[in-house]
C-alpha atoms as a printed R data frame, in Angstrom:
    type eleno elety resid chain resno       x       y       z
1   ATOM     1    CA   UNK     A     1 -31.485 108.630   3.470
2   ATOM     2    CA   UNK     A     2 -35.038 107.424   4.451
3   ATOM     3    CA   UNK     A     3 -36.033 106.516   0.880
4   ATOM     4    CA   UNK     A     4 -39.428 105.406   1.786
5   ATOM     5    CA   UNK     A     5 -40.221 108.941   2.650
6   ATOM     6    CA   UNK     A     6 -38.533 110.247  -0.793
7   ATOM     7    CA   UNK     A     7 -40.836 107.250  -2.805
8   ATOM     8    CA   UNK     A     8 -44.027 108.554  -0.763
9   ATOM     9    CA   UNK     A     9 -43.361 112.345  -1.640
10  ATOM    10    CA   UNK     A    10 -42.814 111.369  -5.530
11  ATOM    11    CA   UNK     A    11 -45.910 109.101  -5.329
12  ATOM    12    CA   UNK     A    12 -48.175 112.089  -3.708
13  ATOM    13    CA   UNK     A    13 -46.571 114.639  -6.399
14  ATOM    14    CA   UNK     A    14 -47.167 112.759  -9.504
15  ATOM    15    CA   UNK     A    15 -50.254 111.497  -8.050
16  ATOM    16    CA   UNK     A    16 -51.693 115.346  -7.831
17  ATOM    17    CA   UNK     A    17 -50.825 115.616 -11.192
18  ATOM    18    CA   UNK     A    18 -52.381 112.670 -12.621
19  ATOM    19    CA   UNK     A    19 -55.156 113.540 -10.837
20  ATOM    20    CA   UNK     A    20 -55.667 117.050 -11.591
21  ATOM    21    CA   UNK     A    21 -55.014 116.084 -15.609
22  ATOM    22    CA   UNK     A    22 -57.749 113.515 -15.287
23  ATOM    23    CA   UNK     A    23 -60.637 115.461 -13.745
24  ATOM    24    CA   UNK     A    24 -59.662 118.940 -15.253
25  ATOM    25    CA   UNK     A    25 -56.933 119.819 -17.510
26  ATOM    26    CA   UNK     A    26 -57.908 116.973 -20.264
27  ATOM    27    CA   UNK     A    27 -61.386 118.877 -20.252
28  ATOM    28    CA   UNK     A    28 -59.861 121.763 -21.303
29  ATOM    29    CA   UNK     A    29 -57.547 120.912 -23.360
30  ATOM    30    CA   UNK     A    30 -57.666 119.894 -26.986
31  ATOM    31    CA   UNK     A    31 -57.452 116.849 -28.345
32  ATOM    32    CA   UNK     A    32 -54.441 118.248 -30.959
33  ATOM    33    CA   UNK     A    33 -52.676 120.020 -28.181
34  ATOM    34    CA   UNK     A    34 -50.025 118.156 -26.550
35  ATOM    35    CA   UNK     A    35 -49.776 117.453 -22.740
36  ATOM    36    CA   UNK     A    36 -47.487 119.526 -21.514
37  ATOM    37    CA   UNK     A    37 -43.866 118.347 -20.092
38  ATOM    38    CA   UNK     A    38 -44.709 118.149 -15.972
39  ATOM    39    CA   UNK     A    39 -48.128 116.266 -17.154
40  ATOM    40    CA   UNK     A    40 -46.642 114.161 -19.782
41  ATOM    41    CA   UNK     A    41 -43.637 112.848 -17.077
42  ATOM    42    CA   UNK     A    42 -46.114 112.988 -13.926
43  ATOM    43    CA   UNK     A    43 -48.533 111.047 -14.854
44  ATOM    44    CA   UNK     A    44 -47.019 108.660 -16.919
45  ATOM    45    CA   UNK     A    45 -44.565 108.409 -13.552
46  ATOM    46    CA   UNK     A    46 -47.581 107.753 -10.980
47  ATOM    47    CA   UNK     A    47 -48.483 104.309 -12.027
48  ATOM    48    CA   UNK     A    48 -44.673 102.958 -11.776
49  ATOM    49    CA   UNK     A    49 -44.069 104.841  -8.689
50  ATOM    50    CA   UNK     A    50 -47.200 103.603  -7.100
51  ATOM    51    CA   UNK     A    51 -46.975  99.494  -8.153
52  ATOM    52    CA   UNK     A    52 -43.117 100.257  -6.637
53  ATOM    53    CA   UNK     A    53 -44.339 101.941  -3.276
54  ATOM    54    CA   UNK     A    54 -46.999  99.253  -2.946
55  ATOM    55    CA   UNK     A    55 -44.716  96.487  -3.421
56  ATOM    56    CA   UNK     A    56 -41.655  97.954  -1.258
57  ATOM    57    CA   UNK     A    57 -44.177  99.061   1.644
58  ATOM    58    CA   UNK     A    58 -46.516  95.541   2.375
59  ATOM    59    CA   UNK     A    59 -44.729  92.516  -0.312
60  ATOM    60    CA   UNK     A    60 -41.048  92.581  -0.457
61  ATOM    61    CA   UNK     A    61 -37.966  95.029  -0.115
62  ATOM    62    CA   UNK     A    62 -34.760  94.605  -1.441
63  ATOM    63    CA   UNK     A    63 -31.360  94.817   0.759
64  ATOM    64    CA   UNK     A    64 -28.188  94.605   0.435
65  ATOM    65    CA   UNK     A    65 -25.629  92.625   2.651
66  ATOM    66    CA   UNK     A    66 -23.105  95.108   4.175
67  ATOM    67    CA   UNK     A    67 -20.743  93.378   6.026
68  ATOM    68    CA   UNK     A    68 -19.650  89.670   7.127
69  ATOM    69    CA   UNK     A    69 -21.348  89.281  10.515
70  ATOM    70    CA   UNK     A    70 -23.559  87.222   8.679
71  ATOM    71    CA   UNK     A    71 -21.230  84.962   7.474
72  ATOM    72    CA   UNK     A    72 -21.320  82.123   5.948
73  ATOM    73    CA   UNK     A    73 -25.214  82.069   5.737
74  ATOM    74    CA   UNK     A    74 -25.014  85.509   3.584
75  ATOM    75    CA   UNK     A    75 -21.844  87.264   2.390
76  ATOM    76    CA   UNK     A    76 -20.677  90.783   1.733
77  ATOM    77    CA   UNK     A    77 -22.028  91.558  -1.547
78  ATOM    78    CA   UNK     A    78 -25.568  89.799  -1.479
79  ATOM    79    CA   UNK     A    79 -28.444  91.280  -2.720
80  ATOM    80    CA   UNK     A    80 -31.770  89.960  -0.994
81  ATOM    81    CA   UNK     A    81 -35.339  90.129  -0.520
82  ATOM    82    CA   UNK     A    82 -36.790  90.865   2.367
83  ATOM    83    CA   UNK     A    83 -40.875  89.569   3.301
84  ATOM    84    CA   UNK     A    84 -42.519  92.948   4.835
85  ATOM    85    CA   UNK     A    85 -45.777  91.251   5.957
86  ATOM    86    CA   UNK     A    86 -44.428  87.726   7.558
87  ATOM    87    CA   UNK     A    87 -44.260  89.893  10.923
88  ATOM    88    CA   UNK     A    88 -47.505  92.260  10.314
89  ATOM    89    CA   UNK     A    89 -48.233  94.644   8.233
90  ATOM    90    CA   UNK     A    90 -47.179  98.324   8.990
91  ATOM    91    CA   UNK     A    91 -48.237 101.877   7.434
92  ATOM    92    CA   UNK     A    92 -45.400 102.793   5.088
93  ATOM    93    CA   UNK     A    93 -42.851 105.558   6.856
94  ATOM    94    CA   UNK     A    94 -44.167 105.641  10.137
95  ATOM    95    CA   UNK     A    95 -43.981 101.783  10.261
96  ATOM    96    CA   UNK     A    96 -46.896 101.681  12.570
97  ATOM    97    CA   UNK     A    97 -48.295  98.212  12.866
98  ATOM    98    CA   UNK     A    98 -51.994  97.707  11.831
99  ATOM    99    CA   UNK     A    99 -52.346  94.294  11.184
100 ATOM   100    CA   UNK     A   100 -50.625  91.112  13.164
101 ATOM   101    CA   UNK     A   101 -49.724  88.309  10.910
102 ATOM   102    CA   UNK     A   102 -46.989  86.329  12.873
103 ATOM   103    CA   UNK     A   103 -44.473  86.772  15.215
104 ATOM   104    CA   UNK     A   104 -40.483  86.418  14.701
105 ATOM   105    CA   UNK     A   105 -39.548  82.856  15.633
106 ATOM   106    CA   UNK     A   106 -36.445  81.869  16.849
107 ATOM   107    CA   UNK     A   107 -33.871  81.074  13.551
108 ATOM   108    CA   UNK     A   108 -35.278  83.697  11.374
109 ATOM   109    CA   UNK     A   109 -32.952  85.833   9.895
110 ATOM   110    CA   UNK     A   110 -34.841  89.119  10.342
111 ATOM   111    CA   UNK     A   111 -34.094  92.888   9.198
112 ATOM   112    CA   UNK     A   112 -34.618  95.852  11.802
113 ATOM   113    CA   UNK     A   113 -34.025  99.149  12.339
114 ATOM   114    CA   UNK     A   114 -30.367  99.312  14.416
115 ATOM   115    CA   UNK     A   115 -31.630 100.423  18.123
116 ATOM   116    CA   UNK     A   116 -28.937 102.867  18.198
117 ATOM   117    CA   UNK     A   117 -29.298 104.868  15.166
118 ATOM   118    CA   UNK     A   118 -32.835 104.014  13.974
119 ATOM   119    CA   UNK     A   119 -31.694 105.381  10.665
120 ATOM   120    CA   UNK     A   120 -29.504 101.927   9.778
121 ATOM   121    CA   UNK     A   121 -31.268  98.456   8.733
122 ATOM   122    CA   UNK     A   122 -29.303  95.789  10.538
123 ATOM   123    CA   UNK     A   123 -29.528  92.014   9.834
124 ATOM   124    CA   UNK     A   124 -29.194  89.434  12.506
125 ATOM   125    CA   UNK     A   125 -30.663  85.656  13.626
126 ATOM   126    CA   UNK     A   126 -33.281  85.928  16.219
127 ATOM   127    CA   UNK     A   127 -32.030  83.982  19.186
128 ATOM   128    CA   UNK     A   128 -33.970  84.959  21.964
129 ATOM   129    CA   UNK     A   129 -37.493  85.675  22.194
130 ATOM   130    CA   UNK     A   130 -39.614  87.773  24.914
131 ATOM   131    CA   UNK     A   131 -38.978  86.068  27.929
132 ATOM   132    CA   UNK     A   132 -36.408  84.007  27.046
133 ATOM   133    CA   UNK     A   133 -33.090  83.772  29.210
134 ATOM   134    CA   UNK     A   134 -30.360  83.859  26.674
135 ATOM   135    CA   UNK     A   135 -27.010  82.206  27.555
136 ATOM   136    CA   UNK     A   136 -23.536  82.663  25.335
137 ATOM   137    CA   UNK     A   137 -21.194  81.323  27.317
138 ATOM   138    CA   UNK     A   138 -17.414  79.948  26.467
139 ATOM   139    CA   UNK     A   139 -19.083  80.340  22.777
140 ATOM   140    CA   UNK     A   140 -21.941  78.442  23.173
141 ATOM   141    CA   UNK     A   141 -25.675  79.027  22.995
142 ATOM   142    CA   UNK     A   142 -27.906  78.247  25.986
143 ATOM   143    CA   UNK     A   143 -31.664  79.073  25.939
144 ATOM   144    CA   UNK     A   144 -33.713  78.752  28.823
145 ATOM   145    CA   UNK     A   145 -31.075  76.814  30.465
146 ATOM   146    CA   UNK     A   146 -30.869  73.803  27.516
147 ATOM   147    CA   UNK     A   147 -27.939  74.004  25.370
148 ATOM   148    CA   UNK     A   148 -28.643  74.354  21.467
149 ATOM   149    CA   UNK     A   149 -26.883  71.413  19.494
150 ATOM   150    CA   UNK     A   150 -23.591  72.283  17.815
151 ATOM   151    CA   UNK     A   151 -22.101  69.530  15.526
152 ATOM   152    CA   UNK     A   152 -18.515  70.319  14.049
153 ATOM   153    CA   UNK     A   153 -18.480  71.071  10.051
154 ATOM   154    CA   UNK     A   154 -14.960  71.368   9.808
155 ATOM   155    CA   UNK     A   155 -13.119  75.032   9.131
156 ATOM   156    CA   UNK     A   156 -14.419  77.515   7.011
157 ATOM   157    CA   UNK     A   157 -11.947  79.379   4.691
158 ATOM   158    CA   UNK     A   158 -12.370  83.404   4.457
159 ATOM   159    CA   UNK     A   159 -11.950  83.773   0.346
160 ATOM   160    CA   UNK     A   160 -10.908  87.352   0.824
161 ATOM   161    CA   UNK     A   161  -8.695  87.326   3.961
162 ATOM   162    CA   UNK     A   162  -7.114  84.185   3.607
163 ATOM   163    CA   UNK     A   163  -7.797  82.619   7.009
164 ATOM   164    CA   UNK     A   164  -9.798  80.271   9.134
165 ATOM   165    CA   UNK     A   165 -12.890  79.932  11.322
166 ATOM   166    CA   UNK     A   166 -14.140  77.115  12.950
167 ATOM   167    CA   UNK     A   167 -17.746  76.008  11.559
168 ATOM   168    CA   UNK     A   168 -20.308  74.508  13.256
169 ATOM   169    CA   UNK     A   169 -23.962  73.418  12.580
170 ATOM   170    CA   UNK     A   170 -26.389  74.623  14.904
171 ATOM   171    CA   UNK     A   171 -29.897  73.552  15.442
172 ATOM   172    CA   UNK     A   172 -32.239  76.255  16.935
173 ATOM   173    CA   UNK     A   173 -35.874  74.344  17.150
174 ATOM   174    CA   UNK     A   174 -36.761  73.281  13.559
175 ATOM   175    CA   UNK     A   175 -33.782  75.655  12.078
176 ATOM   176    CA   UNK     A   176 -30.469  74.367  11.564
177 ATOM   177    CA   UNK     A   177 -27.567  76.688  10.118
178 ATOM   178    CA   UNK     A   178 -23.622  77.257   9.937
179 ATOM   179    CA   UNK     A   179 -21.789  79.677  12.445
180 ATOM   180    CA   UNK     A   180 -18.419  80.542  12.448
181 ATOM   181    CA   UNK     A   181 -16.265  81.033  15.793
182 ATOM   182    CA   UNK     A   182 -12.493  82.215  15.401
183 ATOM   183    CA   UNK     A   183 -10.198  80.454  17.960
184 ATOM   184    CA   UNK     A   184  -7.893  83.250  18.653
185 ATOM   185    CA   UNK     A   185 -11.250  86.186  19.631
186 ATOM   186    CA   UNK     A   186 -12.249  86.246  23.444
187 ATOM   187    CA   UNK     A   187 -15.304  84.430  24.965
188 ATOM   188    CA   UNK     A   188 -15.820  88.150  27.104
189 ATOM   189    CA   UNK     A   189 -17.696  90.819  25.183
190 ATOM   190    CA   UNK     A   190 -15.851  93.664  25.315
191 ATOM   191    CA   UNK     A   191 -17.412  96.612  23.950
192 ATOM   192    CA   UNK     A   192 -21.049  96.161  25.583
193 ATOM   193    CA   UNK     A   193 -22.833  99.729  25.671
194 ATOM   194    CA   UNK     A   194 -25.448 101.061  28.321
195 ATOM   195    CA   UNK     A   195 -28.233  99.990  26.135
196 ATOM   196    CA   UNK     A   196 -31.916 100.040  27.773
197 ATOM   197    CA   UNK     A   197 -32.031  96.463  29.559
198 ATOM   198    CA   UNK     A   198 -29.129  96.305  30.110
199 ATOM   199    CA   UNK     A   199 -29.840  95.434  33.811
200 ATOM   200    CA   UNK     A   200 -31.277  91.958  32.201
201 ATOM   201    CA   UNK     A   201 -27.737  90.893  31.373
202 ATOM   202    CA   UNK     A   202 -24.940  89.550  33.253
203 ATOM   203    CA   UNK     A   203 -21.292  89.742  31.911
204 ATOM   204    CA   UNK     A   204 -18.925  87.584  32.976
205 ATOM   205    CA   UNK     A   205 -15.289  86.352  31.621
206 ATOM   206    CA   UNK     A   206 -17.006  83.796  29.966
207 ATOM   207    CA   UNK     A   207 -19.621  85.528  27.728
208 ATOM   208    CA   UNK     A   208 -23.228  87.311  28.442
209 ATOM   209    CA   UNK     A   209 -26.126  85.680  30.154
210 ATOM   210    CA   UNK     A   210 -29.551  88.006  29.037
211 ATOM   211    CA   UNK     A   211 -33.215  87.371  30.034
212 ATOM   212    CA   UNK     A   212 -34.949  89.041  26.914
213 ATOM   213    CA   UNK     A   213 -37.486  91.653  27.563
214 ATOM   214    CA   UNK     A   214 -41.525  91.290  26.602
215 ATOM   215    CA   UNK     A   215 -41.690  93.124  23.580
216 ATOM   216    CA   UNK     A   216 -37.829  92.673  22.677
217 ATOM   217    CA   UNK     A   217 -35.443  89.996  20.836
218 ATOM   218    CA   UNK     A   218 -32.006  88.774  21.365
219 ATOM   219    CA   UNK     A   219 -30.531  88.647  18.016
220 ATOM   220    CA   UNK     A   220 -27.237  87.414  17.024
221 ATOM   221    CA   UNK     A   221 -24.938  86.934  13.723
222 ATOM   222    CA   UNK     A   222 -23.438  83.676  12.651
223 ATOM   223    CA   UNK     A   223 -20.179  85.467  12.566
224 ATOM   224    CA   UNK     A   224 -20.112  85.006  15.654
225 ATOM   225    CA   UNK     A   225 -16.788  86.485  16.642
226 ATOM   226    CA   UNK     A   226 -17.117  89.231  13.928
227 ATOM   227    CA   UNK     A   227 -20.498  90.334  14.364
228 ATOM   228    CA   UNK     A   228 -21.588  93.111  17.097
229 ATOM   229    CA   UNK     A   229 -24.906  92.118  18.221
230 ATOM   230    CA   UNK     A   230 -27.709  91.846  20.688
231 ATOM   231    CA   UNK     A   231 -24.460  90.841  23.184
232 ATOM   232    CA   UNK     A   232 -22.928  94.157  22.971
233 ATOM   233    CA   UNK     A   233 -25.909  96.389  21.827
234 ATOM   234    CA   UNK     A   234 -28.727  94.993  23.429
235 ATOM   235    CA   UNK     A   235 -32.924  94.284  22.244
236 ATOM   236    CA   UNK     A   236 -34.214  94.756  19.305
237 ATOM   237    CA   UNK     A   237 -37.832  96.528  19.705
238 ATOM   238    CA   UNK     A   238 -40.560  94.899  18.362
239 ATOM   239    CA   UNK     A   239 -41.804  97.969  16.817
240 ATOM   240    CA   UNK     A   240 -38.176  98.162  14.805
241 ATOM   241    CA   UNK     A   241 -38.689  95.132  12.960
242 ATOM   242    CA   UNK     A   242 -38.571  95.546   9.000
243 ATOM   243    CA   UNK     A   243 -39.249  92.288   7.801
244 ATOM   244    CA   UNK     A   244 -37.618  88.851   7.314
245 ATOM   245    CA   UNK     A   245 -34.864  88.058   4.676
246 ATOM   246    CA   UNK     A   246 -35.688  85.193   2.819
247 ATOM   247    CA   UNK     A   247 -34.016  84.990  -0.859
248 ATOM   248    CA   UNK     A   248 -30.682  85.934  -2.280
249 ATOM   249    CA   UNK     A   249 -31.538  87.583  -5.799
250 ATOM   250    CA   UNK     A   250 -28.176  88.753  -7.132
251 ATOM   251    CA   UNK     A   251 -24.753  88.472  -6.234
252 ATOM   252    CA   UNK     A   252 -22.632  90.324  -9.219
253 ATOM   253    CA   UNK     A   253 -19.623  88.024  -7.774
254 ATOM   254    CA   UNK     A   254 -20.717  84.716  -7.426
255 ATOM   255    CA   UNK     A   255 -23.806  84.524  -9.781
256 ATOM   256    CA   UNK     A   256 -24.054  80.869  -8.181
257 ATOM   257    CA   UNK     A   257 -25.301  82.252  -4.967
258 ATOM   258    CA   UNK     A   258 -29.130  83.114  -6.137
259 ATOM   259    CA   UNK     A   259 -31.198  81.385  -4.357
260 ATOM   260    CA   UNK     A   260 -29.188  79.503  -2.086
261 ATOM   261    CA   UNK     A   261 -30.479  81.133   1.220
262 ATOM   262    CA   UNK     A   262 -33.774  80.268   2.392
């Protein structure tokens, strides 16, 4: 359901009406009369639907977390908010960028449109920038050919599947955050598809070593053995970026979660 497109339609609909009421019907109508029904509801609709199309289009959108790949940073059930204009800002449902603000920066947990069905928001940790050469190998993070520090947190239990992961802390530049690796998964990724670029990648027993497109990012979870990602689907196009997450709002489960991602 593309419910920007459904919020523009209502705005333009209620919007006609307001309109149309202001510079015409009012005129004609008297002052005793009452507004008829479709006036009454449209207009009194077209201020609410426009502060809410403004606000979800350029300031902030809300999302919700639908699976674990993102583990233990954000967890299934997590309601956040999501800055549209950090990366640019875009004309609402053609997402057309107008404006360049700032680019995505390696750490940033960013929201995009899923490369394979455009139709999806996916949420993932940039890891590789244009240019960069991407290494995952035996589970661990190379870029440009320096290995990203990894210091040992201890193990991480799953609350709802009653089992362990190994946690680590990883530093990428000035970002430092938890992953999880599972001890018993492969280092080989073995569902990779024929994604565009996929000629940049080499897979090996070991893992995937990518150079990262211009124009493209490598983007992993920090689930990193649950999570299918830029290693098995490939780039993420600049021009699918939604926006970056940056707040955790609501969490009906664990009410002590809000605000504890930044």
């Amino acid at each position: 359901m593309n419910f920007a497109l459904i919020l523009f339609v209502l705005l333009v609909m209620t919007g006609i009406i307001w309109l149309i009421d202001l510079v015409w019907l009012k005129k004609h109508r008297n002052k005793s009369d009452k507004d008829p029904w479709w006036v009454e509801y449209g207009a009194s609709f077209f201020p609410v639907i426009l502060v809410v199309f403004v606000l979800r289009s350029f300031i902030v959108e809300p999302f919700k977390i639908p699976s674990g790949s993102m583990i233990p940073t954000l967890l299934v059930g997590d309601f956040i908010l999501v800055n549209k204009y950090t990366y640019g800002i875009r004309l609402p449902v053609i997402d057309k960028k107008i404006i360049d603000v700032n680019l995505p920066a390696r750490g940033d947990v960013m929201v995009f449109r899923y490369p394979e069905d455009p139709s999806l928001d996916y949420i993932k940790r940039v890891i590789g920038l244009p240019g960069d050469t991407v290494a995952y190998q035996n589970k661990r993070l190379s870029i440009n050919g320096k290995p990203v520090p990894v210091v040992a947190e201890g193990d991480y239990l799953h609350p709802e599947r009653l089992y362990y992961s190994r946690r680590y802390r990883e530093t990428l530049g000035e970002v430092s955050y938890s992953i999880l690796n599972d001890g018993d998964a492969p280092a080989y990724i073995p569902d990779a598809s024929r994604f565009p670029g996929r000629e940049n990648c080499k897979y090996n027993t070991a893992g995937v070593i990518c150079r990262v497109p211009a124009g493209h990012y490598f983007v992993m979870g920090d689930n990193r053995d649950n999570s299918r990602d830029s290693r098995a689907w490939g780039f993420v196009p600049e021009e699918n970026i939604v926006g970056k997450a940056f707040f955790i709002w609501l969490n009906f489960s664990d009410p002590g979660r809000i605000g504890s991602f930044k």
